[in-house]
C-alpha positions as semicolon CSV with decimal commas, in nm:
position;residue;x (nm);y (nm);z (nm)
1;X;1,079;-0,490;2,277
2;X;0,868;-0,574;2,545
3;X;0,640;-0,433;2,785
4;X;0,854;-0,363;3,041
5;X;1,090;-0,183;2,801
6;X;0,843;0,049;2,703
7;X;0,710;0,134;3,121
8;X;1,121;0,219;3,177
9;X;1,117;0,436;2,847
10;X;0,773;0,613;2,954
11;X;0,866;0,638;3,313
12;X;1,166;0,873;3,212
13;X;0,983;1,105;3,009
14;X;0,873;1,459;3,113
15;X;0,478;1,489;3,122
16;X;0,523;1,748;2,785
17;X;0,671;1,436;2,633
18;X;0,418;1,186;2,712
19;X;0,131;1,443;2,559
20;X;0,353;1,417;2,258
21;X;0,319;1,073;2,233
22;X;-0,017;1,085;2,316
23;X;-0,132;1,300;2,025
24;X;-0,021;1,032;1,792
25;X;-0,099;0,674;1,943
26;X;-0,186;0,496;1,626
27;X;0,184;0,404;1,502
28;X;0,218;0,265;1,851
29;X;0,296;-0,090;1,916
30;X;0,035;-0,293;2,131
31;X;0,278;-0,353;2,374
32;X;0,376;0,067;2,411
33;X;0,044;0,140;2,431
34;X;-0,069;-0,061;2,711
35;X;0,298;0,074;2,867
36;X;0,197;0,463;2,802
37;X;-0,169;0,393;2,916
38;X;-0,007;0,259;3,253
39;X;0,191;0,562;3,286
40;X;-0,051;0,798;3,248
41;X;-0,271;0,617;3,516
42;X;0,008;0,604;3,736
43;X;0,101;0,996;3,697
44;X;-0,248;1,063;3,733
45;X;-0,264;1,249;3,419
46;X;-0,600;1,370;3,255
47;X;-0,555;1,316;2,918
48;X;-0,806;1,568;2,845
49;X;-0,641;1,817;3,022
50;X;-0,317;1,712;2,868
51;X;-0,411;1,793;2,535
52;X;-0,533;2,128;2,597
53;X;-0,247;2,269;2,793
54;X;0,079;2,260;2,603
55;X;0,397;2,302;2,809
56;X;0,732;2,475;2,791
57;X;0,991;2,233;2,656
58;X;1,257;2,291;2,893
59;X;1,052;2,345;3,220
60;X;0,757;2,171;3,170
61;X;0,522;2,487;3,270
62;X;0,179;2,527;3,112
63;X;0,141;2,793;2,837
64;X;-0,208;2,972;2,785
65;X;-0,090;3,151;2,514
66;X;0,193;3,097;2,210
67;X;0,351;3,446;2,370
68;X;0,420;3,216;2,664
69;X;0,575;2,950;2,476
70;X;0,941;2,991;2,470
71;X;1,048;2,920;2,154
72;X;0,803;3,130;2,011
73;X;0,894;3,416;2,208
74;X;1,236;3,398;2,120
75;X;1,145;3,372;1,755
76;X;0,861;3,658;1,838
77;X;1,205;3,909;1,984
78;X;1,434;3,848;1,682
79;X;1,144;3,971;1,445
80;X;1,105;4,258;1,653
81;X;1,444;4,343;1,631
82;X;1,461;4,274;1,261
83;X;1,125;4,518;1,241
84;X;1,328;4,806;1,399
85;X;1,660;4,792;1,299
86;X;1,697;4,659;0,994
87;X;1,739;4,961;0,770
88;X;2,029;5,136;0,990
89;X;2,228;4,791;0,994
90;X;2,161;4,815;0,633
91;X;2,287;5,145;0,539
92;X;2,525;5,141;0,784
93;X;2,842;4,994;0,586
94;X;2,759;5,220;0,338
95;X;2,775;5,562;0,571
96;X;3,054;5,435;0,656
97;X;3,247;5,335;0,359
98;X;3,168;5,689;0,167
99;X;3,255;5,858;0,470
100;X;3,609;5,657;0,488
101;X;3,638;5,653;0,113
102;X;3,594;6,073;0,152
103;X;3,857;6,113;0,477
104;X;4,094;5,907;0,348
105;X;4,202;5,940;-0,007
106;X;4,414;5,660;-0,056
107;X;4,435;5,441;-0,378
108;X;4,221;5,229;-0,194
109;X;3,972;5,407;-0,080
110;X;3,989;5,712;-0,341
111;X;3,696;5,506;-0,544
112;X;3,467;5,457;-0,287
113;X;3,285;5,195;-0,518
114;X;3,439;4,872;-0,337
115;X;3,223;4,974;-0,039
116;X;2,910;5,043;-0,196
117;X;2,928;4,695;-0,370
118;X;2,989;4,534;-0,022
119;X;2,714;4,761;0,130
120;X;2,430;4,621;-0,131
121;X;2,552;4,297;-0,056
122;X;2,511;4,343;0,309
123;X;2,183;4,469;0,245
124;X;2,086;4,168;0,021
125;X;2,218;3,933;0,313
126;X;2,000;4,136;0,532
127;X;1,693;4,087;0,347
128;X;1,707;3,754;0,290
129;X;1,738;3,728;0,713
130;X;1,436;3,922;0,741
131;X;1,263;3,729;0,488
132;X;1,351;3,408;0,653
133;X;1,251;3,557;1,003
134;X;0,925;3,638;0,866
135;X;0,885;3,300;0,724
136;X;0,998;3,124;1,044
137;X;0,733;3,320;1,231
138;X;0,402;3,209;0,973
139;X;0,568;2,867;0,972
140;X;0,605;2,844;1,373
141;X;0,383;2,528;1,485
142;X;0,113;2,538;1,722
143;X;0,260;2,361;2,032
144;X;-0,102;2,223;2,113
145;X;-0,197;2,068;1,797
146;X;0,109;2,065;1,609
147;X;-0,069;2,304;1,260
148;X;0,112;2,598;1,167
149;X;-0,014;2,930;1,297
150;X;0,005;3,115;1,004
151;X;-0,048;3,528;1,061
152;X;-0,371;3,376;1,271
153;X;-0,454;3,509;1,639
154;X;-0,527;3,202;1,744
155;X;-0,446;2,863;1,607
156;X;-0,619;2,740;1,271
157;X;-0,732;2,371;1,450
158;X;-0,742;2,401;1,798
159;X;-0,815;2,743;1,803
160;X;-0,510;2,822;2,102
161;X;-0,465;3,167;2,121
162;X;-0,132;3,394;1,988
163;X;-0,175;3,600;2,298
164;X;-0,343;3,628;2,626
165;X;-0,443;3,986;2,516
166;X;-0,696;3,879;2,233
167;X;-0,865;3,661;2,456
């Protein structure tokens, strides 16, 4: 590839983007980065000011705070949800099925035993969601410097905050 390649390529890319590349330069090819070093002179960009404002990957706003990343706060909601509700979805098949199972004595739902079977198995597939919410959220990478948060206010490396309200 040559230079001019690499300007075109550069050139198309959202600022976010270009901090991407940025934070890991060494793997670049001479040629790409004398290309991205152009293009961040020509965008005017302040490299330093680049890496310590990370950006919304859609709109390309700065975030102050991981609360105001999207992704995050997406991730953030469903655990909230999965905090509050998760015992009533649980139990609810099972209300249910011993209230049907008492209603309706057929042959097949005299023994109410079918539907407390597929109510622990519910319940099962509902735990492992929560547990896999939970470990999305420790997991979730700092969009800054690219560690993982862990239950941290702010990040482990860079030290970017969780919210704007422990600041």
């Amino acid at each position: 590839m040559n230079l001019q390649t690499f300007r075109d390529h550069y050139r198309g890319l959202s600022d976010a983007e270009l901090s991407q590349i940025l934070d890991d330069t060494q793997d670049l090819l001479p040629e790409a980065g004398r290309a991205l070093d152009d293009e961040v002179r020509r965008r005017n960009l302040s490299l330093d000011e680049m890496a310590l404002s990370p950006w919304q990957p859609v709109s390309g706003e700065q975030v102050d705070s991981l609360e105001q990343y999207e992704p995050y706060r997406q991730l953030l909601e469903r655990r909230r949800f999965v905090r509050r509700y998760i015992y009533i979805i649980a139990l609810g098949p099972l209300i249910l099925g011993l209230a049907l199972g008492r209603f309706f004595r057929t042959t097949f739902l005299e023994n109410s035993t079918i539907f407390v079977v597929i109510s622990l198995g519910w319940a099962m597939a509902l735990a492992a969601y929560g547990v896999l919410v939970n470990i999305r959220f420790l997991a979730f990478k700092c969009p800054q410097c690219l560690h993982r948060f862990g239950a941290r206010d702010e990040g482990f490396v860079c030290g970017f905050p969780r919210s704007t309200r422990h600041q």
